[in-house]
C-alpha positions, 0 to 999 in steps of 0.5 A: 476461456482457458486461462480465466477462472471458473465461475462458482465458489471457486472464482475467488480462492488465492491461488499458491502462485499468488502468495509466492508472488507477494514473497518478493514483496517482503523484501520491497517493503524493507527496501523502502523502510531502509531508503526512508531511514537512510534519508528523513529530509523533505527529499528523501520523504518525496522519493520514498513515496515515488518509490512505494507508488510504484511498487504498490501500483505493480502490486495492485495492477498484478492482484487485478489481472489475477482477479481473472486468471485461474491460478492453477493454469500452467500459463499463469504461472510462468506468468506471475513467475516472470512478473515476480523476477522483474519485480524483484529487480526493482526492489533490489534497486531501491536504494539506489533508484534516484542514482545509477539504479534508476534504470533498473527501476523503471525499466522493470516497472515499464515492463511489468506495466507492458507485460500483464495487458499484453498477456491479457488482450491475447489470453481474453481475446473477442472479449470485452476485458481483452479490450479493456486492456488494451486501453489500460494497456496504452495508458501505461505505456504513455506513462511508461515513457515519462518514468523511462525518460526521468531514469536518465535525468539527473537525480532533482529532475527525475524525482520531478518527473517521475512525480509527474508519471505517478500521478498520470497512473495513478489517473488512469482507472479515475479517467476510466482508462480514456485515451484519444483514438481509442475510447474509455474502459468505465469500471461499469464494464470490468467484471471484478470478483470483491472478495478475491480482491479484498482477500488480495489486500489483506494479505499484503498489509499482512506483509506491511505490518510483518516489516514492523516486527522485523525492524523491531527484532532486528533492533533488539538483536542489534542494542546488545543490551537491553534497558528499560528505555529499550524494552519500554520502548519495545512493549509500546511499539508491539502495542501500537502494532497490534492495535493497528491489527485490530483497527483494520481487521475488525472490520475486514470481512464485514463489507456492507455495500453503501458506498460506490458501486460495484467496480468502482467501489473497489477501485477506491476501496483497494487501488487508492485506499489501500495504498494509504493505508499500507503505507501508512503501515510502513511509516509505523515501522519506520516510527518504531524503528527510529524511536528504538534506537534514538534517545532524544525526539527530532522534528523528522522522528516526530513527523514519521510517528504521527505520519504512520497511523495518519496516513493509515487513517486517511486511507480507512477513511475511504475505504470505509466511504467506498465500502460502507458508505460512511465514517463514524465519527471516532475516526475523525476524532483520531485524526484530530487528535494525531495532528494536536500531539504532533504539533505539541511534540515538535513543539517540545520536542527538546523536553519531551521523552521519546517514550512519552509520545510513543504513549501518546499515539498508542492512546489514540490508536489503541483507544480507536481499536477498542472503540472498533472492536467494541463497535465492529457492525454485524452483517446487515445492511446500513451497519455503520462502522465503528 
């Protein structure tokens, strides 16, 4: 096939046209770090989440399809170029997705979700994967129809509508794309490359924590003076950020199959786990950034700093379980002990200093990445992770 990758050593390489594409990512994430500080109700935490489900879900099905394509064909390209503009309308219309910008966002996200099977059936045409597109293609399509359907409902019922569209995309590789008339596309039958698509997902949590470091400089810049609560406030925050670098990359490479296999292994690992776990990175900006710039705890402040490295966990956890087969136990031990500190903060949250539980959860984090570090398996099977 013209447009596929060559089979070899090469299949797996992430093309230029790959790592432009993830630049208007950047400025999604930012996008969705701002529309969660805008709003730390109950309200603002569900449509954040909607939003960053969808713009994960356009990411993840886009790095799919390149799973295939060759990235140095010309076709390609345009293609990803055309994704990138779209997907760059919906991350302009962020702020304003549950008022006058929800058209805009889901008209882009419909037709990203539309464009990359129909370019997929015509490119892999009287191939197997041509067909799996078709039906991965119908299943956007009918959840198409409800995100399109909730931008023109007033701002509550589009929230719940829309979470309803979430969850049917989101079912759509765990019911293996089955649709009535058609049939079912089971992971047994896409041929995916793991390490493209692991490089893929390095790369974007990359992006995530890269909005950490934004949201802390610009903070900085923004105080004008610096104090010891600032810089204090400042070292713990880096250290926390660093200690989530080594939580996820000491294993990164070291996958040692035990788990589920072959392509659903990956959905779990990369599709759902991943989404976990980017944007638990995103809750750890947001984190840094509200302890930054506020000098007493409130119960929202307390939630989103506890919420980051949990959400983070959970999703390591499957991936783990997908790729690794099992859990060490150091991982459920931090997650107990991230739910004790946060009750314990809300608790005292009048009392206590926002310094004090920023080292808290750095203790807990940092702790677990030693631990990780120390732990990381060799490259053998039955290794089990730290």
């Amino acid at each position: 096939m013209m447009l596929g990758r060559a089979v070899g050593s090469e299949r797996s390489t992430v093309g230029s046209i790959e790592l432009f594409f993830d630049l208007v990512y950047v400025f999604a994430i930012v996008q969705i770090s701002h529309l969660l500080i805008s709003d730390l109700s109950w309200r603002g935490f569900a449509q954040t989440a909607v939003v960053f489900a969808a713009i994960w879900w356009g990411w993840n099905y886009t790095a799919w399809m390149m799973n295939w394509l060759d990235p140095g064909r010309g076709a390609v390209q345009l293609l990803n170029a055309v994704l990138m503009l779209f997907a760059l309308g919906m991350a302009a219309a962020i702020p304003a997705a549950f008022g006058a910008g929800g058209v805009l966002f889901a008209a882009c996200y419909v037709f990203m979700g539309l464009l990359r099977p129909v370019f997929m059936v015509i490119a892999f045409r009287n191939e197997p994967l041509a067909r799996n597109y078709q039906l991965l293609g119908a299943w956007s399509a009918a959840a198409g129809v409800l995100w399109l359907v909730g931008a023109f409902l007033p701002s509550e019922a589009r929230l719940v509508v829309w979470l309803v569209a979430v969850v049917a995309d989101y079912l759509g590789p765990r019911l293996d794309f089955r649709f009535p008339g058609l049939g079912s596309a089971p992971m047994s039958d896409w041929d995916t490359d793991a390490e493209h698509l692991a490089e893929r997902n390095r790369l974007v949590f990359i992006i995530a924590l890269g909005e950490s470091i934004l949201l802390m400089g610009g903070s900085l810049a923004a105080a004008g003076t610096v104090d010891v609560r600032l810089v204090a406030g400042f070292v713990v925050g880096f250290a926390a950020l660093v200690s989530l670098w080594f939580n996820y990359f000491a294993l990164a490479g070291h996958d040692v199959l035990g788990g589920e296999d072959g392509t659903a292994a990956l959905r779990s690992a990369y599709a759902y786990a991943h989404a976990l776990m980017v944007g638990g990175a995103i809750l750890v900006a947001v984190s840094i950034e509200l302890r930054l710039t506020h000098s007493h705890l409130s119960t929202p402040m307390v939630l989103v700093t506890i919420a980051g490295p949990l959400v983070y966990l959970l999703g390591n956890v499957l991936f783990l379980r997908s790729r690794f087969g099992r859990v060490a136990l150091t991982r459920y031990v931090a997650i107990a002990a991230l739910v004790l500190i946060g009750m314990a903060a809300v608790a005292w949250q009048h009392e206590l200093p926002v310094i004090a539980l920023s080292i808290a959860v750095l203790a807990v984090v940092g702790g677990l990445a030693v631990r990780t570090v120390l732990g990381r398996p060799r490259k053998r099977a039955g290794a089990e992770p730290a």
